[in-house]
C-alpha positions as CSV (number, residue, x, y, z in Angstrom):
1,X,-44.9,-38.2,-60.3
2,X,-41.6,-39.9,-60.1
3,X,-41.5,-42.9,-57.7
4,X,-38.8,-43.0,-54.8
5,X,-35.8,-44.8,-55.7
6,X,-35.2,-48.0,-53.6
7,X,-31.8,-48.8,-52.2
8,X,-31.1,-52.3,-51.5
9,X,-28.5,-52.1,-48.5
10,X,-25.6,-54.7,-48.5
11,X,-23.4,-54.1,-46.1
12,X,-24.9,-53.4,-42.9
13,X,-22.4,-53.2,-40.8
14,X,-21.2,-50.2,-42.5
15,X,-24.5,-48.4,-42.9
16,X,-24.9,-48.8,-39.1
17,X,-21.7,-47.1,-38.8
18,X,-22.8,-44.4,-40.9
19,X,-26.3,-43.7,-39.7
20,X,-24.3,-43.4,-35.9
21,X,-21.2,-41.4,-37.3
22,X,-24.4,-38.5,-38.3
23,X,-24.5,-37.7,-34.5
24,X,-20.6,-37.1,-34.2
25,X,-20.3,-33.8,-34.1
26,X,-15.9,-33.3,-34.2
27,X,-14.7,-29.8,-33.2
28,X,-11.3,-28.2,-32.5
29,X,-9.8,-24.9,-33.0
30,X,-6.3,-24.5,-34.8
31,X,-3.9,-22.9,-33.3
32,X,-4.1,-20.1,-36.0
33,X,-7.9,-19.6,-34.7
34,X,-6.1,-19.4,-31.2
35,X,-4.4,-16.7,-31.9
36,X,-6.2,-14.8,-34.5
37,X,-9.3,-14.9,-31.4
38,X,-8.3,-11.3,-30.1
39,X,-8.2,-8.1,-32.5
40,X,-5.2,-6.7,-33.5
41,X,-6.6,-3.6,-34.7
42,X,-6.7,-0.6,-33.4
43,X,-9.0,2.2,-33.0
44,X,-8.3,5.5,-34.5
45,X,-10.8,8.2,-32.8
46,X,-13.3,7.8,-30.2
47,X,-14.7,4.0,-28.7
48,X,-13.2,1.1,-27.5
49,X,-11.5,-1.4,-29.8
50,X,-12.3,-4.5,-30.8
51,X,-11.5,-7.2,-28.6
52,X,-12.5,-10.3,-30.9
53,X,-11.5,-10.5,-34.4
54,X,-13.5,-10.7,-37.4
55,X,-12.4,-14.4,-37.8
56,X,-14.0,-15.2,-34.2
57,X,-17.6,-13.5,-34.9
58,X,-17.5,-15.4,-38.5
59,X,-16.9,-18.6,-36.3
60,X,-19.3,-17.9,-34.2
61,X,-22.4,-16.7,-36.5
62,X,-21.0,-20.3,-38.9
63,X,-21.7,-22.4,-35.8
64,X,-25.6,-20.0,-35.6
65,X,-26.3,-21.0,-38.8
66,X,-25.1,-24.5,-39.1
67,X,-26.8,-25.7,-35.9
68,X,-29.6,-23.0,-35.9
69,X,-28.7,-21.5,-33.1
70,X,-30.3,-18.4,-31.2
71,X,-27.6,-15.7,-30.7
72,X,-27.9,-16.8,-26.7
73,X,-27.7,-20.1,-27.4
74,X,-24.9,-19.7,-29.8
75,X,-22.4,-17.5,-27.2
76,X,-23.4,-21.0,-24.7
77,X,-22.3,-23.0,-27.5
78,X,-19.1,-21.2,-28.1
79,X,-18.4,-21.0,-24.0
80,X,-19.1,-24.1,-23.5
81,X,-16.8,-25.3,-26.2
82,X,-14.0,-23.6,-25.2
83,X,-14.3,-24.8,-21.7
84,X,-14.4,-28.1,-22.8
85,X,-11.1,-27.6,-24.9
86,X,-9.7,-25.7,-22.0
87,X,-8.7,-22.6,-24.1
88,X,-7.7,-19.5,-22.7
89,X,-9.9,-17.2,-24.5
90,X,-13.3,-15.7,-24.1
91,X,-16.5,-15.9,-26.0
92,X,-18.7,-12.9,-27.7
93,X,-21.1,-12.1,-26.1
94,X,-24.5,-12.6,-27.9
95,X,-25.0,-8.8,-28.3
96,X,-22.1,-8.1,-29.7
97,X,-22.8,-11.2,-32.4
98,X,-25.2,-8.9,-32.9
99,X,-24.2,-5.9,-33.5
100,X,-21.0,-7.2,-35.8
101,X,-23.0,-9.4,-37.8
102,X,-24.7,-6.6,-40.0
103,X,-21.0,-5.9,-41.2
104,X,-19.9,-9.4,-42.0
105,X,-20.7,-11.4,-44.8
106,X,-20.5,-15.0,-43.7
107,X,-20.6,-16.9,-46.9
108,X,-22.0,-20.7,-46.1
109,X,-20.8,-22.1,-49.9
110,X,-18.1,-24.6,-47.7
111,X,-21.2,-26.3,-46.0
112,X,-22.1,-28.1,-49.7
113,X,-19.0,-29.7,-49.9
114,X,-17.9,-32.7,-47.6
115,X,-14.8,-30.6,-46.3
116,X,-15.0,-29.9,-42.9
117,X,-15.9,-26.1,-41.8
């Protein structure tokens, strides 16, 4: 078995930093995600249309799976988020997350790079 490598830390002061800067957790929405929020599209036939976009159910099942969230807990996330930011939009409901995640692929490759999401 290979032994665990030993780091010798130097500068504490900066590790301290580091090991506090894991619990910041930075969001904000663009103004392009503002305005993308609501569908554009719409319905040809029978039903309602769509009133969030695809951009704002990817969002919302990126913030599911990166904090491993329930789809209740994640539409409380998103609500309470954009109450904090004072936004003027609405969150998905945790049925509809639902029912529009079986036709998006949300593809999580950004999450192994240090870019934010």
């Amino acid at each position: 078995m290979s032994r665990k490598i030993a780091y010798r830390v130097k500068n504490w002061s900066e590790y301290n930093r580091g090991l506090i800067n894991r619990g910041n957790v930075t969001v904000w929405f663009s103004q392009d995600a503002i305005d993308g929020w609501s569908s554009k599209l719409t319905r040809k036939g029978r039903g309602r249309p769509q009133e969030y976009s695809d951009a704002a159910i990817e969002c919302c099942l990126v913030l599911r799976s990166l904090f491993h969230l329930t789809l209740r807990a994640t539409q409380g996330f998103v609500e309470g988020m954009i109450h904090l930011l004072e936004l003027d939009i609405s969150a998905p409901d945790y049925t509809l997350l639902s029912k529009r995640s079986g036709n998006l692929k949300v593809s999580l490759r950004a999450l192994a790079s240090k870019d934010p999401v």
